[in-house]
N, C-alpha and C positions, 0 to 999 in steps of 0.2 A: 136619239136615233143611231146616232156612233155604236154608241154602246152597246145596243141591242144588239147591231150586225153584226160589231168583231162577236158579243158573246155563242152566235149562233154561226158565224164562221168558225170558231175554236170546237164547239159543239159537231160539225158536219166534219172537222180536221182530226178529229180522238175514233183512235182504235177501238174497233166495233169487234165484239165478238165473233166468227163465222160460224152457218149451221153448223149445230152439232158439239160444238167449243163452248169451252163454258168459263164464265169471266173470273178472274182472279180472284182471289178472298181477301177481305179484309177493306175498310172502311175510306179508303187511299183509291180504290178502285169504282167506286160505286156514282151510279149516276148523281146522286148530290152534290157528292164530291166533284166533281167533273162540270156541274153547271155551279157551284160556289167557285172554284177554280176560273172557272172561263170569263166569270165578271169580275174577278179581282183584278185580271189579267188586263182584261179591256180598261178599267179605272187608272190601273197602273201608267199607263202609255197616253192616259190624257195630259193637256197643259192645259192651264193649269191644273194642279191637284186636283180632284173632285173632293168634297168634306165625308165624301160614303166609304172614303177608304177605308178608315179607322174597324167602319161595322162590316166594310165587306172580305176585310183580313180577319176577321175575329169568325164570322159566318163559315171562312174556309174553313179556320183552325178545328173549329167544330165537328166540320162534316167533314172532312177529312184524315185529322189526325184523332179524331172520339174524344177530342177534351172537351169535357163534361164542365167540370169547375176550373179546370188550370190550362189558358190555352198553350198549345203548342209542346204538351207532354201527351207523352202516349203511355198509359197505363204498365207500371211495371219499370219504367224506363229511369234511371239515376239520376239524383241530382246536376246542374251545370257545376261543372268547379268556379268555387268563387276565388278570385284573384283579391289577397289581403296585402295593401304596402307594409313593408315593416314597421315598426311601433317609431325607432329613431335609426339612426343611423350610425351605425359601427365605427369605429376608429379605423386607420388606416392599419396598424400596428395590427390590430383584432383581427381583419378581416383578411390580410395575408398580401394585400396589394397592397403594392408601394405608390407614390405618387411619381411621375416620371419632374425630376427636375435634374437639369444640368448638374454635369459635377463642377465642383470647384477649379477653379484653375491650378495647377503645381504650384507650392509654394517655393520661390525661389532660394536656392541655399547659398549664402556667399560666400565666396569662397576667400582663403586666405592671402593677401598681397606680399609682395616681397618689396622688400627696401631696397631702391634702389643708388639713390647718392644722399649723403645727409652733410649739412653745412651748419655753423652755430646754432642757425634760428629752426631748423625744423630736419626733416627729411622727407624724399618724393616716392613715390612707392609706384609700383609695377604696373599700374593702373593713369599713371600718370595726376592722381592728385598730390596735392601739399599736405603738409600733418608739420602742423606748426610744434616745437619743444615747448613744454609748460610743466618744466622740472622734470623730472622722472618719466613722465607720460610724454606720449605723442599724439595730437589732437587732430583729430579731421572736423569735415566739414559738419559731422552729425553727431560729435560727441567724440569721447576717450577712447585710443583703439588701445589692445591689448598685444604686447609684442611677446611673442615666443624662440628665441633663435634669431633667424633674417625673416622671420615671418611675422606679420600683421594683421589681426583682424579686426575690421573697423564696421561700424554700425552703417 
C-alpha cells in the first residue's frame, strides 16, 4: 500500500507536458521510464530493503537508459575506465621518492688538546684528563694519543 502511494504521488509530482508542448525525446523521458523510476524510488526509502530492488533497478535501466543486453549503457556510450593496481611495486630509488627518515646526527670531530703540566709519570692536558707516560707514548683513558708539538690527539 506504501508503495503504491509514494509510486503515484511521484507520478502526479513529474512534469507534464502543457497544451501544445511536446515532451522531450529520447527514452529518459518517456512514461515507462517515469513509472519504472517512481517504484524504484518508492523501494529505495523502505526499511527494510524490499528483495524487488534488485529487479526494479534493472526494469529502470531498461526503460530508461534503452539497455537492451548491458544495463546501465546507453548505446554508443565508452567503456568505464578500469582501474589496474600495478603488477609490484617500485623501488624507492625507481620511483623518484625518497623515504622521509631523520638525518643523522653530526658526527662529532675532536678536537686537539694541549699539554698542559707533565711530571715523571705522565702529563695533564687541556681538557683536564691524565695520559699516563708508557715510554715514548702518552696514554689516555681510551688508548695511545698521538703528540704533535704541545699538541695531543687522543681517542
Amino acid at each position: 500500500m506504501k508503495t503504491a502511494l509514494a509510486a503515484v504521488l511521484l507520478l502526479a509530482l513529474a512534469p507534464a507536458a502543457a497544451p501544445g508542448e511536446t515532451q522531450p525525446d529520447g527514452p529518459e523521458h518517456s512514461p515507462r521510464c517515469q513509472a519504472a523510476r517512481a517504484t524504484l524510488e518508492a523501494l529505495l526509502v523502505q526499511t527494510p530493503p524490499s528483495p524487488q530492488l534488485p529487479q526494479a533497478r534493472r526494469q529502470m535501466a531498461q526503460a530508461c537508459l534503452g539497455a537492451a543486453g548491458e544495463a546501465g549503457r546507453r548505446p554508443g556510450a565508452s567503456p568505464a575506465p578500469l582501474a589496474v593496481p600495478p603488477a609490484f611495486a617500485m623501488p624507492h630509488a625507481v620511483s623518484g621518492a625518497r623515504p622521509l627518515v631523520p638525518a643523522p646526527p653530526p658526527v662529532p670531530v675532536p678536537r686537539p688538546t694541549v699539554i698542559t703540566t707533565c711530571d715523571p709519570g705522565g702529563c695533564w692536558d687541556s681538557q683536564g684528563r691524565r695520559l699516563n707516560q708508557m715510554g715514548p707514548l702518552l696514554v689516555g683513558p681510551q688508548g695511545a694519543c698521538t703528540a704533535a708539538g704541545g699538541l695531543l690527539n687522543c681517542p
